[in-house]
N, C-alpha and C positions, 0 to 999 in steps of 0.2 A: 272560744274563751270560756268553757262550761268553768273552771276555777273561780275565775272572776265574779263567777254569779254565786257566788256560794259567799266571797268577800264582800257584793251588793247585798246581799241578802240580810247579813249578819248588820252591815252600816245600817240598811234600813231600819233596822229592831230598835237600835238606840234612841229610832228619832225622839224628839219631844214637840215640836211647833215645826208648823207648814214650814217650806221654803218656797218664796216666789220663784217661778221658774224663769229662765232665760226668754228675751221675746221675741229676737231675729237670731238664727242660726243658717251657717255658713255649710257649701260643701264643695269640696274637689273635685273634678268630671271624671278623673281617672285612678278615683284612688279604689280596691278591691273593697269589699267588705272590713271590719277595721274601727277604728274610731269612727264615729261616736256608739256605732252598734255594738253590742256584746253579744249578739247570732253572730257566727263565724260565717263565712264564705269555702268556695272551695277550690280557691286558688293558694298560690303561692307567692312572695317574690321570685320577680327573673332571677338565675344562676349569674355572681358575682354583686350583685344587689345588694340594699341592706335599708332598712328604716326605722326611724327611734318614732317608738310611739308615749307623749307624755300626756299624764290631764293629770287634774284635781276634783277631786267629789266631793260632794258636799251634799250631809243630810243631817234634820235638824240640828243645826249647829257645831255638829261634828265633822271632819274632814279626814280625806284618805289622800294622798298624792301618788303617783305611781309613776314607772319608766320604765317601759319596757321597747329593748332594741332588738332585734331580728336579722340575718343574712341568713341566703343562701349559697352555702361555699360549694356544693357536692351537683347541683342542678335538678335534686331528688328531694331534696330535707329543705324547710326553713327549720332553722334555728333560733329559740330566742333565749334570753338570759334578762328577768326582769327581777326589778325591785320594787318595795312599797313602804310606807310609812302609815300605819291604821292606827284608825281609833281606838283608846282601851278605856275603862274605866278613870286610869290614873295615868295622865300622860297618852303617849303615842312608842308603838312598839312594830318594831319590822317585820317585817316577809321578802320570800325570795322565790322565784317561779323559773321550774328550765320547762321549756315547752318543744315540743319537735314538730312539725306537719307536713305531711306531704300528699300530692295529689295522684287521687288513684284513675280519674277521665278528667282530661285538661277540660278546662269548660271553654264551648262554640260559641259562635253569635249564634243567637235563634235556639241553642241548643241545650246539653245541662252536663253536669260537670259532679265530682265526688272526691272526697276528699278523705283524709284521720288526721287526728290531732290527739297528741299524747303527751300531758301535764303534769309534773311534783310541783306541790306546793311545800317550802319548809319555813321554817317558824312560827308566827301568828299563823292560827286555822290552817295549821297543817291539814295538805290532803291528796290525792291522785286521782286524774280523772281523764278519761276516754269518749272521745266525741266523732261523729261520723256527721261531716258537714252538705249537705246536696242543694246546689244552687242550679236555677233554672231561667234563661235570659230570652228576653223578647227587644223585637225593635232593634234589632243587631246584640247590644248588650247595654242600652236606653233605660231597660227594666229587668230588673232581677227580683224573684226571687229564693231565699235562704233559708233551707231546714234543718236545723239539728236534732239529733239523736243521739244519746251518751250516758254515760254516768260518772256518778263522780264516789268518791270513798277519803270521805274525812278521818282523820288519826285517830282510830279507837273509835271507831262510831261503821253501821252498819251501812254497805254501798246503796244509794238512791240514783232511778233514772233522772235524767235530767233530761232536754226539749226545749226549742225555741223554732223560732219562726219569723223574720223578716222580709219586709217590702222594698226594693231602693227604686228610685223615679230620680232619672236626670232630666232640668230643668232648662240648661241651657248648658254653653261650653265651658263655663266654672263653677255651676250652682245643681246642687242635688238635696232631696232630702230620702231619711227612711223612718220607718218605723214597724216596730217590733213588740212580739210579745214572748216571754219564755221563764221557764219555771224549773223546778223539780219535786218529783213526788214527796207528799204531804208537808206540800208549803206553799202558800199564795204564789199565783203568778205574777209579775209585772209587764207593765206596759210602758215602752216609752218611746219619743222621737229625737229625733236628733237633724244636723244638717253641719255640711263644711264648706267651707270655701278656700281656693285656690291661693294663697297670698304670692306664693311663685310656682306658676305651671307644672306639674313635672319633679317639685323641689321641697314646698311648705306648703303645709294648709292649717288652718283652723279648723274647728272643731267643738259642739257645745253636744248639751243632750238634755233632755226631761225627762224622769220614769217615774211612776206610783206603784205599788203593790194592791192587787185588787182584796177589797174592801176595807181596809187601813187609809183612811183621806191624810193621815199624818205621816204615812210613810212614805215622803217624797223625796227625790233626790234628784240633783243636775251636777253638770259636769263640765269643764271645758279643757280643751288639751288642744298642742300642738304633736304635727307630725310630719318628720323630715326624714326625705327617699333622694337615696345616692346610689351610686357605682363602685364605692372607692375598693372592690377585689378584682377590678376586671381592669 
């Protein structure tokens, strides 16, 4: 989701006062890389699959909501088609995201995995961006972690790489947390964590997050979203 961070980037700017962060957060035992992270993973959904992923963000007193849904129809491509509602100066103005991804070494237990993901952004902070996701799992697949490599190209503005990096650690059979660091050239990186819980196995989770931008103490932001995984092409 190298797009996404270019949309955290620009909320963070706005801030003006701290935001307390969330103090217990929840995670799913089986959900991929995903919410609450914005390091991608480098899986996909199963062929006929599909999952809405929604949150709300929130930095100094500005808020962004987003929804972004995804299938796999072809058993090669996830597809997604998302929306958002961001922050502006005066009011709140839209965006709209088509996203493709697909996996180029399925990831093993014990083993590692590779992925691309290819993003337009249109409207608010139009932009186009190329990410190369590589995830590497221990403990069967208990502990991951998730590198990205990419870049992104805003509308009328010069392409930057873009990088991230996250940890996930499963806690028990519904409880996991991660945490992540990632950036792109000549812009602070951020750091944040996050964690989801299971609310139906298999079906819904919750989902929260914390992030800062390194050396900006004002530039804080959390997050909390649901996300629901179905079948209904298969």
């Amino acid at each position: 989701m190298i797009w996404y961070q270019t949309m955290q980037r620009n909320l963070q700017r706005k801030t003006q006062l701290p935001v307390l962060a969330l103090g217990l957060l929840l995670a799913a035992p089986d959900a991929p890389a995903g919410r609450p992270l914005t390091v991608d993973d480098a899986g996909i959904a199963d062929f006929g699959n599909c999952q809405l992923e929604s949150w709300v963000e929130t930095s100094g007193g500005k808020s962004a909501s987003w929804a972004m849904p995804a299938c796999n129809f072809t058993g090669n491509w996830e597809l997604a088609l998302g929306a958002a509602s961001l922050p502006a100066d005066q009011g709140h103005r839209n965006a709209a995201v088509l996203q493709g991804k697909t996996v180029l070494r399925p990831l093993a237990d014990n083993g590692w995995g590779a992925g691309l993901v290819l993003a337009r952004q249109a409207g608010a902070q139009a932009a186009t961006s190329l990410n190369l996701p590589v995830s590497l799992a221990w403990q069967g697949q208990d502990t991951l972690l998730h590198a990205n490599l990419g870049a992104i190209r805003p509308q009328g503005a010069r392409p930057a790489a873009t990088w991230g990096l996250a940890l996930e650690r499963q806690l028990g059979e519904f409880t996991g947390i991660g945490l992540e660091r990632f950036g792109q050239r000549g812009d602070s990186a951020t750091t944040s964590v996050g964690v989801r819980r299971a609310i139906v196995p298999g079906r819904l989770q919750l989902d929260a997050s914390w992030g800062r931008k390194s050396g900006q103490p004002r530039a804080t932001t959390w997050s909390l979203g649901l996300v629901w995984t179905g079948a209904p092409l298969q």
